[in-house]
C-alpha positions, 0 to 999 in steps of 0.5 A: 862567588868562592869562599874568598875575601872580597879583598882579593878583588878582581877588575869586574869585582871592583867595578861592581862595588866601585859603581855601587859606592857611587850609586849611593853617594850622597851630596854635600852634607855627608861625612868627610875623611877615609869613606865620605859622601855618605849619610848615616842612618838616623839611630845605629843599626840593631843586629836585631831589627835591622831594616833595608835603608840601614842594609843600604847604609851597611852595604855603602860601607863595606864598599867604602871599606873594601876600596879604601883596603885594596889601596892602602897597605893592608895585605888582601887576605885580610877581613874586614874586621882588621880593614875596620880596625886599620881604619879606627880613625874614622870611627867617629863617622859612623856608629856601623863602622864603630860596630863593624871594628868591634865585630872580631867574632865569627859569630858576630860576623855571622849575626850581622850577615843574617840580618842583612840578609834577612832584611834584603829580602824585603827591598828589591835593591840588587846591591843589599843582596850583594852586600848581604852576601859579602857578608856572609862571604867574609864571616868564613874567614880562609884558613891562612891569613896574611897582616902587615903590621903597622909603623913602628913595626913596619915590615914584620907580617903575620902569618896566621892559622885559623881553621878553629873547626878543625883544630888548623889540620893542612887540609888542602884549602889550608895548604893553598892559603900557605902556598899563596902567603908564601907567594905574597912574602916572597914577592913583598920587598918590604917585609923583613921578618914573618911570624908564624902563630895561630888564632885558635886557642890552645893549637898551633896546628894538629897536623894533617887533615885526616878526615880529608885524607880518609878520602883521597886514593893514592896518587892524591895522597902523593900529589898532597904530600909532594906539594905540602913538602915543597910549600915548606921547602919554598918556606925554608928557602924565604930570603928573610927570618921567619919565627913560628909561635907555637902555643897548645898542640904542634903535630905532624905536619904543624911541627914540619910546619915551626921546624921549617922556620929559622926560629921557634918561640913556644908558651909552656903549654906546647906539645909537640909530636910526629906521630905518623908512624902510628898510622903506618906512614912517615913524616912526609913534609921535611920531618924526616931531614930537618929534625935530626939536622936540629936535635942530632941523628940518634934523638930525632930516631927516637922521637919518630920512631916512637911517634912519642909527644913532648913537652915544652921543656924538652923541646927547649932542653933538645933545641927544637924551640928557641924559647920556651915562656909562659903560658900566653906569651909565647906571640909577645916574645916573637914579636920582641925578636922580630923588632930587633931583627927589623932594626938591623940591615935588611941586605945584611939579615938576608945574606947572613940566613943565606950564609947559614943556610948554604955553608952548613950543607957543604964543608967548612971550606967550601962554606967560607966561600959562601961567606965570603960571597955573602959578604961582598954582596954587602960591601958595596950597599948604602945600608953599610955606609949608614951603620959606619955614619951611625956609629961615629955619630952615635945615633939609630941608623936608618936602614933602607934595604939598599 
């Protein structure tokens, strides 16, 4: 099995967990609610003395947690950590599932996966190996990951960075993982605002891997850049607002990364930086064009041409970020900007990023066409006539996308 989350289930997977979860169904007797029909263990599992029935018990779980995700609302790249805490409502049926929603860490992940495994070598059941293995599967988490949020946030998404090792360096699973979020937003009608933050500390993203890149020959070093520059492009090219959360480090590719967003929100502890020039290179994924489009010609020469880091108050001072908050607030403040967004018509927030976008790469009259094209394509929505009804009748309106 590839490094994959279990969540991504193909049909053969989903048959396999589907037929063991009714393998270890119970009887009437069981808990009832989200996953039912089977029985706890007589005392909570130990990470410590883990035996093989409360592997079974363990493992009759994680299938129930994983079909119940695939066919809830969760996004597939999700752990099973999150799956968990989306589940919170049914703590109260299993102390493993209590543990399972409190297990955040890698290492905690990791600590229950060992033991199981260890405790699966004891039994001569074929499904505790399986589960053993999902475990230790799901405890080296992809480097992307995508979160929908949940009423009243419906259709903001995470976009989340976590290659800790690493300190989030593009390698080229990274660089997979984002063409796949791209994908899934892009295709997801429901979603109306991305946030782009990292779950490392102190990191929004150092760039490129350079240890990877040490080992690549030209053609791969291309192939890489080519479609690094693309993935940012077809990001930049998203119909809905997407808003980078930079807290620690933006270099190289992680600041091409925030600057293909429509808007930056950084904690006063960010530094940016293109360094690339010191490595002989230039900034190969957009760097070049889309920072002298945002801080001017002369500055955005200065700043490339001397590879030179920047802190969080110049970069506000140039307009390369938004806002600039306190330290650790940088996500709160995203996310205030996201709802507001996320409670203005959808269609009308879509064609007003196209109208921006469009208009400021051809001339003013050819960009008031562009307006005026945008605008009809709003005309005749009923989100319109919803804001008109709202407004007479002095209420919230009621946005449906359509």
């Amino acid at each position: 099995m590839r490094r994959a989350s279990l969540l991504l289930l193909s049909p053969h997977l989903r048959a396999i967990l589907s037929a063991a979860y009714a393998h270890f169904r119970r009887p009437a007797g069981g808990a009832h609610g989200v996953v039912s029909g089977w029985s706890r263990p007589q005392r909570p599992m130990s990470h410590a003395t883990a035996t093989a029935d409360e592997s079974v018990e363990f493992g009759r779980l994680l299938t129930g947690v994983l079909l119940t995700c695939h066919e809830s609302n969760v996004y597939p790249s999700a752990t099973v950590a999150d799956a968990a805490s989306a589940l919170s409502s049914a703590r109260h049926q299993s102390p493993t599932l209590a543990r399972l929603s409190t297990m955040r860490s890698l290492g905690g992940l990791r600590a229950v996966s060992g033991h199981l495994a260890a405790a699966s070598g004891a039994s001569s059941s074929p499904h505790c190996v399986l589960f053993a293995r999902a475990l230790q599967i799901l405890a080296q988490p992809e480097p992307v990951r995508l979160h929908k949020l949940s009423a009243p946030d419906s259709g903001i998404v995470e976009l989340r960075l976590e290659r800790p090792e690493a300190r989030n360096a593009i390698g080229k699973e990274m660089l997979k993982g984002l063409r796949s979020a791209m994908d899934k937003v892009g295709a997801d009608p429901t979603a109306n605002v991305v946030l782009v933050a990292s779950s490392v500390p102190k990191v929004f993203c150092a760039g490129a891997d350079l240890k990877e890149r040490r080992l690549m020959g030209p053609s791969e070093v291309r192939e890489f850049v080519n479609t690094l520059r693309a993935t940012f492009s077809s990001f930049e090219a998203l119909p809905i607002p997407t808003i980078a959360v930079v807290e620690g480090a933006a270099f190289g590719g992680g600041l091409e990364l925030a600057l293909s967003c429509d808007l930056r929100i950084c904690g006063e502890s960010a530094t940016f930086s293109l360094p690339e020039t010191g490595l002989a290179i230039i900034p190969g994924a957009g760097g070049t064009q889309r920072l002298p489009r945002i801080v001017g010609r002369a500055r955005a020469k200065e700043l490339i041409f001397t590879g030179r880091r920047f802190d969080a108050t110049e970069a506000v001072n140039m307009g390369v970020v938004n806002y600039c908050v306190p330290g650790g607030e940088a996500y709160q403040k995203a996310l205030e900007l996201a709802r507001e967004i996320n409670q203005k018509g959808p269609l009308a927030i879509r064609m007003a990023k196209k109208a921006i976008n469009e208009g400021m790469e051809v001339d003013l009259s050819s960009a008031l066409a562009v307006e005026e094209g945008c605008y009809e394509q709003v005309l005749h929505t009923q989100d319109r006539l919803e804001g008109l009804a709202a407004f007479a009748e002095k209420r919230k309106p009621l946005y449906t996308g359509k």
